[in-house]
C-alpha distance (Angstrom), angle and dihedral (degrees) to the residues before:
residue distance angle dihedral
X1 . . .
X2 3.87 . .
X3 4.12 111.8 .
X4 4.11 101.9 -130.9
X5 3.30 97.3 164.4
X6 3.89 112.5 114.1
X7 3.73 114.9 -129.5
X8 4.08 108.0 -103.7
X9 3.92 109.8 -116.9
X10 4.16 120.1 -152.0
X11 3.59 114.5 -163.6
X12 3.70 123.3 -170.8
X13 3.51 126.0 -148.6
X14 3.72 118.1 -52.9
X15 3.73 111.2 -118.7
X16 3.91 115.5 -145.3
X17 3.79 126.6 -168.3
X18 4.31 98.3 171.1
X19 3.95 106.1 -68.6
X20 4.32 92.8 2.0
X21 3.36 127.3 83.1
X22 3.79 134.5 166.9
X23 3.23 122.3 -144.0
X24 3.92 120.9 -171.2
X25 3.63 132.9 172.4
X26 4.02 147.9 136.9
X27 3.93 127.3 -96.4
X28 3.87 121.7 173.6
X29 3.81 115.0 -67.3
X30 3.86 109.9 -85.9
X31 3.65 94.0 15.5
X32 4.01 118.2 129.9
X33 3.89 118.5 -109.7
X34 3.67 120.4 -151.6
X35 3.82 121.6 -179.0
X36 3.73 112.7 -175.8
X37 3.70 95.9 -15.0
X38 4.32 90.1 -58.9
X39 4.00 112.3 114.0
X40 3.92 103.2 -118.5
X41 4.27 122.3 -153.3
X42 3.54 114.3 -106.6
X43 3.97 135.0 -150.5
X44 4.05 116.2 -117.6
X45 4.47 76.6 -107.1
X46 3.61 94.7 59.7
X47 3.38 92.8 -104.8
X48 4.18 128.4 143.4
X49 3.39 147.1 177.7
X50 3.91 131.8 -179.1
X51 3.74 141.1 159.7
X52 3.35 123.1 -120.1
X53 3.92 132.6 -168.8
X54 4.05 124.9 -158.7
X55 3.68 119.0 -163.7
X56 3.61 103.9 -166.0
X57 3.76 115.7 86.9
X58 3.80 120.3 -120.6
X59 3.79 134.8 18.0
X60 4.01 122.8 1.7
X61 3.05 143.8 144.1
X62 4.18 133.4 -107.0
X63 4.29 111.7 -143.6
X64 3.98 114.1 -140.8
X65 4.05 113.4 -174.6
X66 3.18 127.6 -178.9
X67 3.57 117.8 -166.9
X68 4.22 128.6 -170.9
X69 3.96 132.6 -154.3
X70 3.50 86.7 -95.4
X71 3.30 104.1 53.0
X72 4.18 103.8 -100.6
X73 3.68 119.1 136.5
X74 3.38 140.7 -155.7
X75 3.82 120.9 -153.4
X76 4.04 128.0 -168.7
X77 4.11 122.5 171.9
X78 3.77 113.5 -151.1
X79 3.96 110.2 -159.1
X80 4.13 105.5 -148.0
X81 4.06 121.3 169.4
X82 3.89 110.0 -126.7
X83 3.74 121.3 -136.3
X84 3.99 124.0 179.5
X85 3.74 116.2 -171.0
């Protein structure tokens, strides 16, 4: 029988300091975390955590995926306001 359940994906809160946030969460154990399209190193538990920096002043968005062995994803948006010094 074919797994199609996606993996469930935690996040905790997303830290901001101006343009950097960090964004940190769980997935399932073995499952493959994406965070705006760049592969990011998971713990043996599932969990992650990665810094990401946005350029572009203002309102965006931050892209967590989640991704099983077989294929089922999980997708959250995180809205965070950008400011450069």
């Amino acid at each position: 029988e074919k797994d199609t359940t996606p993996p469930e994906l935690d996040l905790a809160d997303v830290k901001s300091y101006g343009s950097i946030f960090i964004v940190g969460g769980r997935s399932e154990p073995g499952a493959r975390i994406e965070i705006n399209g760049e592969q990011v190193k998971t713990e043996a538990d599932g969990s992650f955590t990665k810094t990401v920096q946005l350029s572009k002043d203002g309102w965006s968005f931050i892209e967590i995926r989640a991704r099983d062995a077989s294929g089922n994803e999980t997708l959250r948006r995180h809205r965070v306001f950008v400011e450069n010094p």
